[in-house]
N, C-alpha and C positions, 0 to 999 in steps of 0.2 A: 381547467374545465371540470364542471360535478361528472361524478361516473352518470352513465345513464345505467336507470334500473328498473324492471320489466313487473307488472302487478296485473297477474293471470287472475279472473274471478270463476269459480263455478256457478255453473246458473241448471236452471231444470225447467224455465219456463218463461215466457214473452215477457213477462213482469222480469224476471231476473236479467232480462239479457240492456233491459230499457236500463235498468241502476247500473249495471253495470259501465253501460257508454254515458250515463249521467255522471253518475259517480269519478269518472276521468280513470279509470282501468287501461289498460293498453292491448288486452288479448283476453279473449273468452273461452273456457271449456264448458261445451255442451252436452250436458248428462241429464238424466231423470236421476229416481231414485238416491237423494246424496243420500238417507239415513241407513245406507247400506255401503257406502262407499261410492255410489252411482253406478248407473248403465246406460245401456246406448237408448236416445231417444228415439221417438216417432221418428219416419221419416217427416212430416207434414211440419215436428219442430226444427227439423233440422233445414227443410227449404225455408221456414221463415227468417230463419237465422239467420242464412247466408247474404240479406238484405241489410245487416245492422255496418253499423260504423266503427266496427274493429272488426280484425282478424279472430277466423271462429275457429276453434280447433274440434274437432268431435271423439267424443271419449266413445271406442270400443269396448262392450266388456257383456257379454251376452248375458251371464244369470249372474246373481247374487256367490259367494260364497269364495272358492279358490280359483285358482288359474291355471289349473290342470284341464285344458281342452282336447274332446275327442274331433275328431277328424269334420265332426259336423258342424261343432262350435266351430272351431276355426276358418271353416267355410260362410258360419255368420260375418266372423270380422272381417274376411274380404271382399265380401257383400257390402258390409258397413263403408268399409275403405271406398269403394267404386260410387255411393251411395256421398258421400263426403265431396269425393272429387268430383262426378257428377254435379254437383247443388254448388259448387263454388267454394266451398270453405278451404280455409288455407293450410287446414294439417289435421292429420288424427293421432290421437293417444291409445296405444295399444301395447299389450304385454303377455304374456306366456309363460308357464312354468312345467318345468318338469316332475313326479312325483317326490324328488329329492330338494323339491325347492328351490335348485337351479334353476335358472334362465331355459326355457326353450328354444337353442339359439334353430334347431333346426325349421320349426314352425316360425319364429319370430323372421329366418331371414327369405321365407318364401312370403309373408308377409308383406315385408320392406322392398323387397320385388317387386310384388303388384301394387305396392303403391307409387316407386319409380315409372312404372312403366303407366299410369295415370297420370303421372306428373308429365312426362315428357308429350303424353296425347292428349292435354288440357294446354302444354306451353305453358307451365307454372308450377313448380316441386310441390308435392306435399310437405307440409313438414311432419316432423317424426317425434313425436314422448313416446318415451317408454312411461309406465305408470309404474303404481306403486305395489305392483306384483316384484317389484325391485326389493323393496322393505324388508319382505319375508325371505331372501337369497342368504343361504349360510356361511356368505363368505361376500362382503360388498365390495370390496376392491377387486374380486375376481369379476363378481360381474360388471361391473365400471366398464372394465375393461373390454369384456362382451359386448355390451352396449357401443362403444366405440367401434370395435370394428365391423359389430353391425350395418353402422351408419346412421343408428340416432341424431338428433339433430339435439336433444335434451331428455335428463330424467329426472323424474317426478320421484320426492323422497324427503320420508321425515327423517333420515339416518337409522333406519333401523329402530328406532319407537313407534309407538302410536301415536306422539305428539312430536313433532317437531324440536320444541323447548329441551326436551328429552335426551335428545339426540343429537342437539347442536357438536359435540367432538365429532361424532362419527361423520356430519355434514360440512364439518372444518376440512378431517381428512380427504372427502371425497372431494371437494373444492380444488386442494391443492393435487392431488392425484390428475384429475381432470386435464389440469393445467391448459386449460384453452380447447382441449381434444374436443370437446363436450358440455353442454350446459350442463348448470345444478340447479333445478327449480326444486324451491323449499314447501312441503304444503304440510297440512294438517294443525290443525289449533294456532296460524299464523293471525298475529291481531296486534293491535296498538302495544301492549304490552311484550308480547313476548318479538315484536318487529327488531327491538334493538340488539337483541341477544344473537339472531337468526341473523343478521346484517352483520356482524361482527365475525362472521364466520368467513366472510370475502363475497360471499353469493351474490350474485345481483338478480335472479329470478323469482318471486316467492308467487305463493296461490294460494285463494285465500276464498273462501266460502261466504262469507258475510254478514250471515243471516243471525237474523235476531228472532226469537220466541214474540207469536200476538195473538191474540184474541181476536175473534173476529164473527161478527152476528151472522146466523146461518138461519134458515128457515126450521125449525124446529122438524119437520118432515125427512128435511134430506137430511139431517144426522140423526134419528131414529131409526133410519132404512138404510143408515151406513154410507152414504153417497155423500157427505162432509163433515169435518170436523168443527167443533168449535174453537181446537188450538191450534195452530199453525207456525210456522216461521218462513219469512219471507227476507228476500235480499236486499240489504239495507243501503242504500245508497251514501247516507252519511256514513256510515262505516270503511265504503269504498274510498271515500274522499277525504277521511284523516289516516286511510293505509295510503293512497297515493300521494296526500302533502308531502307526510313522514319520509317517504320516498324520493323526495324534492321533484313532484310533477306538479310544474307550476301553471298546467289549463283545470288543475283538481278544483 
């Protein structure tokens, strides 16, 4: 029997989340802002989302920048959290750090708390990403290991690069460390190309952006006064559908 294998898409808007369940994806993460790594959306996208035809995950991540959270930020993401559960979605993506770059397990497991304790008062777990506040930890197998007895359900990581491709030894290792403990979703510069190298590592989860650079006619008025751009990039449904083939998903 083929392994089965999981193809996460980012999305940051109605348009994205449509390619996605076009495109044949099998789980969505819900973010704005991807040219910063993403953050947490509207609520207003996050209820519309909850109506699509995959499982919607919601990415946590209050501002731009590191993942050093004061007591206030963190009080956003459990907000976010109840905010997820609340609207139906099946899991959120959330992460922590300390100023040493460690893992925050303290903040991350009063986190993982309250999102147990919406799971069991919804009658349906959240699931759990850690994100890629993982990447930047100075020691990944310590945190692996963190994560696990967290209670993660999966983490998000290009092995410690910026790209994936990069990093495929360090995402071999964490594969086999893992050993079943914990998922390894692979994300960052994931595409036809660099798919077979990333799959070669054992992984069966990858996440993948999709988006392609376009052009797009605007009223000359609203990009004068800043309110559109003329360049854009938007999420490509054909993209989704030769990462899901490659994958052997044969409704792509």
């Amino acid at each position: 029997m083929p392994r089965i294998r999981t193809l996460e898409i980012c999305v940051e808007d109605l348009d994205g989340i449509d390619a996605a369940v076009a495109g044949g994806a099998d789980r969505i993460e819900l973010c704005t802002a991807l040219a910063v790594g993403g953050l947490t959306p509207a609520a207003s996208l996050i209820r519309a989302a909850a109506s699509a035809a995959l499982p919607v995950h919601l990415l946590s991540r209050p501002r731009e920048g590191g993942f050093v959270y004061t007591p206030r930020e963190s009080a956003m993401i459990a907000d976010d959290i109840t905010t997820a559960a609340e609207a139906g979605l099946a899991g959120v993506v959330i992460g922590a750090a300390n100023v040493d770059g460690t893992l925050d397990a303290a903040v991350l497991a009063e986190l993982i708390a309250h999102a147990h304790l919406l799971g069991t008062a919804r009658g349906r777990d959240l699931s759990l990403t850690l994100h890629r506040a993982f990447d930047l930890v100075p020691d990944l197998a310590a945190a692996l290991d963190t994560a696990v007895a967290l209670g993660f359900d999966r983490v998000l990581t290009s092995g410690g690069a910026p790209k994936a491709i990069d990093g495929v030894a360090a995402i071999a290792m964490l594969h086999r460390r893992a050993a079943g403990r914990i998922g390894i979703l692979v994300g960052s510069g994931v595409s036809i190309d660099t798919l077979p190298a990333i799959l070669a590592t054992g992984v069966g989860e990858v996440h993948a952006s999709c988006r392609h650079p376009c052009d797009q006619d605007q009223d000359p008025a609203l990009v004068r006064f800043g309110f559109a751009s003329t360049q854009t990039s938007r999420t490509s449904r054909g993209r989704i559908r030769d990462l899901a083939t490659r994958l052997g998903h044969s409704n792509a």
